[in-house]
N, C-alpha and C positions, 0 to 999 in steps of 0.2 A: 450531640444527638443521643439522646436517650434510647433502650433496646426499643421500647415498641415504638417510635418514631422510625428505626431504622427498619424494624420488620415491615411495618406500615411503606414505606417508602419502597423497599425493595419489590413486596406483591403488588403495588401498584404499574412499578416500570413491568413485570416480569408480565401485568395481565395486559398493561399495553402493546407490550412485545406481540403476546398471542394475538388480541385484535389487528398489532398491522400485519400479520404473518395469515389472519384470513381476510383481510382484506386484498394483502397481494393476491390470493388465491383466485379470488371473485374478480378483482379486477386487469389481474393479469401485470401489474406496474410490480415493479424492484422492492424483494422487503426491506433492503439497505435503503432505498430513499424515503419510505414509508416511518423505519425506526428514526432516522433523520428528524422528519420533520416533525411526529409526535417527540421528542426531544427537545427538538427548534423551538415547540409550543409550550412545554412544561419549564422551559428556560429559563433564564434572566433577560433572551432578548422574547421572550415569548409571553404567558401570563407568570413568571415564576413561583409555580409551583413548588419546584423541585427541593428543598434544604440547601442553603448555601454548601451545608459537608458535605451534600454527593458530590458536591465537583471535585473533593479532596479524593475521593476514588477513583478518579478516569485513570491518574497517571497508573496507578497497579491496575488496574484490572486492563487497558490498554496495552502494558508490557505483557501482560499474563495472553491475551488473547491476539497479537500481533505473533508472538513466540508462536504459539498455534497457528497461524496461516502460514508462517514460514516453512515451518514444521513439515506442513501438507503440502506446500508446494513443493520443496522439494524432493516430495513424492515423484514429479513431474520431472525430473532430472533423470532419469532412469537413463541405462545407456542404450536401451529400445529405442526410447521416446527419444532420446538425442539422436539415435541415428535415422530417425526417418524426420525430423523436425530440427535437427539443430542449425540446421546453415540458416533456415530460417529464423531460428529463438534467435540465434545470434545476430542477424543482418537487422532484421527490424527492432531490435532493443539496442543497438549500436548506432542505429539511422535515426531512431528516436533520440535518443537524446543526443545527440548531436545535432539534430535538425531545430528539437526543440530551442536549446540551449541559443544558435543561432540565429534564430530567425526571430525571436523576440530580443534578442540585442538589439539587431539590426533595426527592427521595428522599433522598437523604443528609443533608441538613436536619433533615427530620421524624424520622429516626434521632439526632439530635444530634449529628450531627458540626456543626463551623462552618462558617457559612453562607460564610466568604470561602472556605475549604480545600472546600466541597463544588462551588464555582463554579466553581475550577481544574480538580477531579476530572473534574469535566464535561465541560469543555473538553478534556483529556487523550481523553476518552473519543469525541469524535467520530473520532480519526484511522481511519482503513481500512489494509487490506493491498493495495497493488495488487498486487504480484506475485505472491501467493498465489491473486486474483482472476483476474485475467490466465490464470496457470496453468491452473486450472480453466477457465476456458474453452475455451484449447485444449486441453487434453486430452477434455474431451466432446467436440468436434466438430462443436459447435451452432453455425449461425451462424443467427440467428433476431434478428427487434427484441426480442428482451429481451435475449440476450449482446449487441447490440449498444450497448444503453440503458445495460446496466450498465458497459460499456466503458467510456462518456460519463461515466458520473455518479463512477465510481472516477479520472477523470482531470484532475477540475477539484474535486473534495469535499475532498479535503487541502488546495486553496488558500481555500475558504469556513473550512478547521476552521483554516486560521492567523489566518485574519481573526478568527475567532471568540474564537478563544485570545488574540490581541491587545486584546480587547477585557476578557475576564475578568480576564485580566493585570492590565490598568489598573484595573478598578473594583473589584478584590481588595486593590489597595496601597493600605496602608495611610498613604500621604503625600499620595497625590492625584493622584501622576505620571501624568496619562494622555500624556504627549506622548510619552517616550522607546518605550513596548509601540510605538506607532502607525507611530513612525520607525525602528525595527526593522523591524516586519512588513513596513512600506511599502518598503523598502530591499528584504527580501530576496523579495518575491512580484513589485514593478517590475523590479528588477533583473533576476533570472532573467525576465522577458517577452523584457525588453530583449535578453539574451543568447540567447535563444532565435530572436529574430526577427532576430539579427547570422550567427550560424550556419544556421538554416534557411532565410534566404533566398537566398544564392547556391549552398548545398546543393540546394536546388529547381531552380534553374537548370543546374547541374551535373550534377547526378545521373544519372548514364548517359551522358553524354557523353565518356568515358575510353575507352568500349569501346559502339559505337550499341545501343540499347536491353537492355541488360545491364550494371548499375551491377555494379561488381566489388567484392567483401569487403572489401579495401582501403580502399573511399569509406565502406562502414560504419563498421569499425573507428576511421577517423578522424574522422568524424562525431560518437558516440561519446565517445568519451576526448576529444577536444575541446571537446565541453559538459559532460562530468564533469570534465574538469581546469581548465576557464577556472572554471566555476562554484565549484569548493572554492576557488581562488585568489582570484576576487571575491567569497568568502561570501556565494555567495544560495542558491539552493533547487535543486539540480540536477535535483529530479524536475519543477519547474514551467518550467525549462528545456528539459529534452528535452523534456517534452510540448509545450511553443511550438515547438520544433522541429520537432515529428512533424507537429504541427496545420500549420503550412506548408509543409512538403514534400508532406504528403497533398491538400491545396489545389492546388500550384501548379506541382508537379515533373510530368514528362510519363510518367516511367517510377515513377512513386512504389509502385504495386503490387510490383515486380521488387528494387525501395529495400527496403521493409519485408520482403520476402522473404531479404533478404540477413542484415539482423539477427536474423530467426527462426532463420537456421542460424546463426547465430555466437553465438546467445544460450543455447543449452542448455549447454553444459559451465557456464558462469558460474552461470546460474540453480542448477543441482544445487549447488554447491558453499558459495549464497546460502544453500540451503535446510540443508543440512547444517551449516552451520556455525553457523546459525541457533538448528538444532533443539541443536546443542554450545550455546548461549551462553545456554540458559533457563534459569532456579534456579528450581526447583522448591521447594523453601524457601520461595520468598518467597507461597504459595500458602497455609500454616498462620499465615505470622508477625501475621496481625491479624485472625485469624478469622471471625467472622460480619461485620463491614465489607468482609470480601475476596465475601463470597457477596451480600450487599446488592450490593454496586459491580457485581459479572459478572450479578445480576440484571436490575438498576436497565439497564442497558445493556442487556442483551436485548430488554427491555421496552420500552425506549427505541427500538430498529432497527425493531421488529417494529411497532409505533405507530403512528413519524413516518415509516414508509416506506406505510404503506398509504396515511396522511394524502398525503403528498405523489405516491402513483400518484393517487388521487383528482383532485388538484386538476393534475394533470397529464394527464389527460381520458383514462387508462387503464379498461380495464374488464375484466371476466372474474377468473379463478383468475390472472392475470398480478399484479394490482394486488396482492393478497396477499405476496406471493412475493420483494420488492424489499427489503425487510427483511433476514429471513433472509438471502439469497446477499451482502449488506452485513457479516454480522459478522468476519469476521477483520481480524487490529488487528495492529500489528508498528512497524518502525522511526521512523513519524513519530509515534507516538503517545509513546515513549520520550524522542525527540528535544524534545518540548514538555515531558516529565516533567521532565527534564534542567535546562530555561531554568526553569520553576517553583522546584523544587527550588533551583536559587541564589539565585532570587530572592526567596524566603523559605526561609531554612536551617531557621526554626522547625519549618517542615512539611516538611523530605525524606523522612523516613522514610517516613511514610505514602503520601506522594508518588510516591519510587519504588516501594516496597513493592507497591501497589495496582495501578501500571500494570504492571509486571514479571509480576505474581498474572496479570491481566487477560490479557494479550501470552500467556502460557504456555496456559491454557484455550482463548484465541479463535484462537490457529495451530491448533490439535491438531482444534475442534470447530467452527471456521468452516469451514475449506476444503471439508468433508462435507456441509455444509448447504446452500453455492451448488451445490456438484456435482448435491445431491436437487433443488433447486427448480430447475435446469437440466433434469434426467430429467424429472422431474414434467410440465411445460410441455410438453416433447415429444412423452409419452407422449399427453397431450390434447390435444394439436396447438395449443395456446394460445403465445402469446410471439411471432406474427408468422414 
């Protein structure tokens, strides 16, 4: 791709951005499911418009703007916000996937799929979309303990769903290996700690002190690409990174509100372009290719959020139209559920198809109809002054 093909290319998505970003406005719908499907439409499953090389950009600009939702999330780690919300972050991102992880074995099972191939499914199926999560919530407006809880519980549940996935891994193989899943997992969820608490802690210290109580874009930026590029280069988990990251600046930096304000503005171009390229990179194909196991799977999962979220507001000492509600704003699914699709998929080549097939089917449905559903049970909440 030539420069003015690429400049071309780039103000086009950037001006689509802006149209679906006053469309949500007018219409009131998710600008995540909006950037989605102008993406879906510029695609290869859509009229492809887009340059075959913008797809060679999703993976960077992806790592570059997941690192950023981490980041912000674990803003929400605070030990404030822990102690008035953590039985809860903790009960309902622990019942979630666990619930999830279950209840579509089980279901997939009872359909005859194989009990090892419906275990993995499972496990596939607990990942969440943080940034699509994230999104919605700023774009409502709400800051209330329920976007707060949910903040919580989307910024530590992708570290329970790899434990969890490590765990299927092993009792799926058919050799008996449980050592190697564990020394993966264990490698890349310590490791990104470890990185994150190397980064974040003289970041904390730092922060704002370049310029007295006004951390400059600069200390972002490097922040940033600093835990997204040490971490691809160490392969651990970038997103369990920034959020070690975010979780101790927001702790222990003196200027941390002014901090996380800086990546809020530097994070919109990246985010549009995550989403867009996003909404470019779905096959829609893969939505017919195994028919009624593709509608069991996006069932079996609905069933599953909606369940083991009420389960776990319950036992997390929630009460009212809140407890309901933790589910739903739960289903959108995206990159890291892929990402475990991926480590499955080679690790038994018997079952890729299905494998990717079903999380792909999955990922396409849960972008387009989750972001809408956290957006209602955000409204919802508001409207009856419920969520704290």
């Amino acid at each position: 791709m030539d420069q003015a093909d690429l400049l071309v290319t780039l103000g086009v998505l950037f001006a689509g951005g802006l149209a679906a970003h006053q469309i949500g406005v007018v219409t009131r719908l998710p600008r995540v499911t909006l950037l989605l499907l102008f993406g879906l439409a510029v695609g290869q499953s859509g009229f492809g418009l887009l340059p075959a090389e913008a797809n060679g950009w999703f993976e960077l600009i992806s790592v570059v703007a997941l690192t950023m939702v981490a980041f912000l999330l674990g803003a929400d780690l605070t030990r404030d916000n822990m102690a008035r919300h953590g039985r809860a972050i903790l009960a309902i991102s622990l019942a979630v996937v666990a619930g999830t992880t279950l209840i579509v074995w089980a279901g997939l099972s009872a359909l005859g799929v194989d009990p090892r191939l419906a275990l993995l499914l499972g496990a596939t199926a607990t990942a969440t979309d943080p940034a699509a999560i994230a999104d919605v919530i700023r774009q409502s407006g709400r800051r209330t303990g329920f976007t707060e809880t949910i903040g919580g519980i989307v910024a530590i549940d992708d570290v329970w769903g790899l434990i969890v996935f490590s765990v299927c891994l092993a009792l799926a193989h058919p050799s008996g290996d449980w050592a190697t899943p564990f020394m993966v997992a264990g490698r890349d969820i310590l490791g990104a700690v470890a990185l994150g608490l190397v980064i974040g802690a003289p970041s904390a210290h730092l922060s704002g002190r370049l310029k007295p109580g006004e951390p400059l874009q600069l200390e972002a930026f490097g922040i940033v690409f600093l835990t997204a590029g040490l971490a691809l280069w160490l392969e651990v988990s970038y997103l369990v990174a920034g959020m070690t990251a975010g979780a101790i600046i927001a702790n222990f930096a003196r200027h941390h509100d002014v901090a996380f304000n800086e990546i809020e503005r530097i994070e919109l171009p990246f985010m549009l372009l995550f989403f867009l390229l996003a909404g470019a990179s779905l096959e829609v194909d893969a939505l017919w290719a195994l028919g009624w196991i593709t509608a069991a799977y996006i069932g079996l999962r609905i069933a599953a959020r909606v369940l083991s979220g009420e389960i776990g507001a319950r036992l997390g000492g929630l009460h009212g139209a809140e407890r309901h509600c933790y589910g739903p704003a739960l289903l959108p699914q995206a990159g890291v559920a892929v990402g475990m699709a991926l480590v499955a998929a080679e690790t038994f080549p018997e079952w890729a198809v299905p494998i990717m097939t079903l999380t792909i089917a999955s990922t396409v449905v849960f972008e387009i109809l989750g972001p809408p559903a956290t957006l209602a049970v955000i409204r919802r909440l508001s409207r009856r002054g419920d969520g704290g």
